[in-house]
N, C-alpha and C positions, 0 to 999 in steps of 0.2 A: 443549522445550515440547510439550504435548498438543495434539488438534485444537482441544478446546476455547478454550486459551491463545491461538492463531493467533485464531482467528474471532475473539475478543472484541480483538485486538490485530491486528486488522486493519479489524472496524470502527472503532476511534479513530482510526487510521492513515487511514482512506476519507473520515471525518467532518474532520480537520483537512486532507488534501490537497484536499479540496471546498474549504475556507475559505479556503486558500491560493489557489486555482485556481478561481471562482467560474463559473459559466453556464450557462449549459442544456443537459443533457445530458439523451438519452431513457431515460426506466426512472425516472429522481428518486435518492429513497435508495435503493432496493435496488439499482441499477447502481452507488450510491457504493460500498455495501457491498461490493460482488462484488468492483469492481476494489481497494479498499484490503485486501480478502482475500487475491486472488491479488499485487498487490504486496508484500504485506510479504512471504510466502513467496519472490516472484523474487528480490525486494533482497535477502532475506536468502541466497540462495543464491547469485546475482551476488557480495557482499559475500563471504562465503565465498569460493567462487571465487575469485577475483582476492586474498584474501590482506587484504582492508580491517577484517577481524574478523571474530567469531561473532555473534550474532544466539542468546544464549542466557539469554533470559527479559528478562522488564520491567524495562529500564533504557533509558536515554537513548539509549545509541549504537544500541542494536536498536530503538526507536522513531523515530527518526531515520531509520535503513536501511528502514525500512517504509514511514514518509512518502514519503522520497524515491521509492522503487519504487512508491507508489500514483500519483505526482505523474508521474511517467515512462507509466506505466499509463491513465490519464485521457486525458494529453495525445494518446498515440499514438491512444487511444479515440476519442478529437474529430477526428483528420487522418482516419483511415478512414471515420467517419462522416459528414464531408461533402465 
């Protein structure tokens, strides 16, 4: 997938782990964005890694692998942050 593909499939991925994982976090949406960015990239490279599948292009398992790694992402965001 292109950079563009990522970004645009990592904000959905930022926008649904926010819904999943609701609260306030500082930044709003653009910190949703960032981290459902850099998560779907890590999930998806964890995910690799480890042998769980590829993360190659818009389908379920690689939206899924993205949620999850925004959802991982967020959380660890909120323990550092306070």
């Amino acid at each position: 997938m292109g950079i563009i593909s990522w970004i645009i499939f990592g904000l959905i991925a930022g926008i649904f782990a926010k819904w999943i994982m609701p609260g306030r976090d500082g930044g709003g949406f653009i910190v949703t964005v960032i981290l459902g960015i850099i998560g779907a990239v890590v999930g998806g490279w964890i995910s690799t890694l480890f042998g769980f599948g590829r993360v190659d292009g818009f389908n379920f398992g690689s939206f899924l692998v993205a949620v999850i790694g925004a959802l991982v992402l967020l959380f660890i965001y909120r323990k550092v942050r306070s």
